[in-house]
C-alpha positions in Angstrom: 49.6 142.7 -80.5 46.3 141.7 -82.0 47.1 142.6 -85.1 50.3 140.2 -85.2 47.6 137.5 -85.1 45.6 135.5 -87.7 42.5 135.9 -86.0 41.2 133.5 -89.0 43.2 131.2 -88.8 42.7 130.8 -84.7 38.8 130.9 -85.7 39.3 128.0 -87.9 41.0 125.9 -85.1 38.2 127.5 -82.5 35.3 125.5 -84.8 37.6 122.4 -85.1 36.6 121.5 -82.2 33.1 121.5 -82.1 31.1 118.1 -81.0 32.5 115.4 -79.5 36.5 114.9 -79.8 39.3 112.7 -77.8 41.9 115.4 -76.8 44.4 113.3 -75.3 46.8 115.9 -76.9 45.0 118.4 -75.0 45.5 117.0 -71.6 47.6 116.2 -68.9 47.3 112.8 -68.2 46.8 110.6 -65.3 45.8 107.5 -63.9 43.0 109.5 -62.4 41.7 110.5 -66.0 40.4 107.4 -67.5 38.6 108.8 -70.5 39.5 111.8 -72.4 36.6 112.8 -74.7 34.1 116.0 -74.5 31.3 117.5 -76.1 32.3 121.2 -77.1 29.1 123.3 -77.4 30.4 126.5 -78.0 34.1 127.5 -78.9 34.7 131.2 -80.0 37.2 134.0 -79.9 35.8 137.8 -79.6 37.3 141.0 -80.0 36.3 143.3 -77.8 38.7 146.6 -77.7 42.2 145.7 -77.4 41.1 142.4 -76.1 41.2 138.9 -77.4 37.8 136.8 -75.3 38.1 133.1 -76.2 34.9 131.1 -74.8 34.4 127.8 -74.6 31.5 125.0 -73.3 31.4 122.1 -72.8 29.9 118.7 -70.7 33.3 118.8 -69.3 36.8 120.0 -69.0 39.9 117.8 -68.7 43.2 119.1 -66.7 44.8 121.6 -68.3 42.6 121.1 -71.5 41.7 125.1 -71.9 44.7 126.5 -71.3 46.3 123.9 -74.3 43.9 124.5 -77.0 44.5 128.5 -76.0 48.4 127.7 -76.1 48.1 125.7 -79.6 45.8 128.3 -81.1 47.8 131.2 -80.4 50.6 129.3 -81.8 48.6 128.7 -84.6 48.1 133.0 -84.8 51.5 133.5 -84.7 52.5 131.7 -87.6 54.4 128.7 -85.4 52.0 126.1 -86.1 49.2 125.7 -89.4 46.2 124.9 -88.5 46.3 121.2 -90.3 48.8 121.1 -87.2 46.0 121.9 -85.1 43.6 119.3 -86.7 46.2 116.8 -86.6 46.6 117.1 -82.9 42.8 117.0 -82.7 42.0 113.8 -85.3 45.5 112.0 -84.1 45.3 111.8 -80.2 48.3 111.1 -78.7 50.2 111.2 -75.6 53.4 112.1 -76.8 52.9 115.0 -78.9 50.8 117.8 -76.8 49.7 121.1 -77.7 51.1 124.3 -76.3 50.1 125.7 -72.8 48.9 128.9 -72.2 49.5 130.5 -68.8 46.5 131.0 -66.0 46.9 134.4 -66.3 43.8 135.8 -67.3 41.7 132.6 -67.5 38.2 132.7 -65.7 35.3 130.1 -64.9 32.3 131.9 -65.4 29.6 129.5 -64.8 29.2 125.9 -63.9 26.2 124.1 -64.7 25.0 120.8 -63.7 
């Protein structure tokens, strides 16, 4: 299944977002979410064996924000979506158009800092 994916083309979208972004089209939104920037530190996908590690840090995570940029980047490695749909998402925030979800499966908080 790996193979089936550009990998480069998910990198690409994986340093996108690096540094501070609005990703309204990442999120769920809410009343209770009143700003919807973040600082992403690190973002990177790894190959390890048969699987595909994506890692990301940041000064914070909005609802749903990880498993959407997953979602929209494996979308992106399937052919479904360019990345200049990606960047567009990323440099056009908006409410109505989101990106794709990934499922919980398999996602894991490794650390928290503070």
């Amino acid at each position: 299944m790996l193979d089936d994916l550009d990998l480069q083309a998910m990198k690409e979208c994986s340093e996108l977002i690096f540094g501070i972004h609005d990703f309204e089209s990442f999120t769920k939104s809410g009343p209770e979410q009143e700003r919807t920037e973040c600082d992403i530190q690190h973002s990177a996908f790894i190959r390890k064996d048969h699987l595909l590690i994506y890692q990301i840090e940041a000064n914070r995570f909005l609802r749903h924000l990880v498993r959407r940029l997953i979602g929209t980047m494996i979308q992106v490695g399937i052919g479904k979506l360019k990345v200049q749909d990606f960047r567009d998402l990323l440099e056009h925030p908006n409410t109505e158009i989101s990106g794709h979800g990934a499922r919980a499966k398999g996602l894991t908080l490794e650390k928290v800092r503070y």
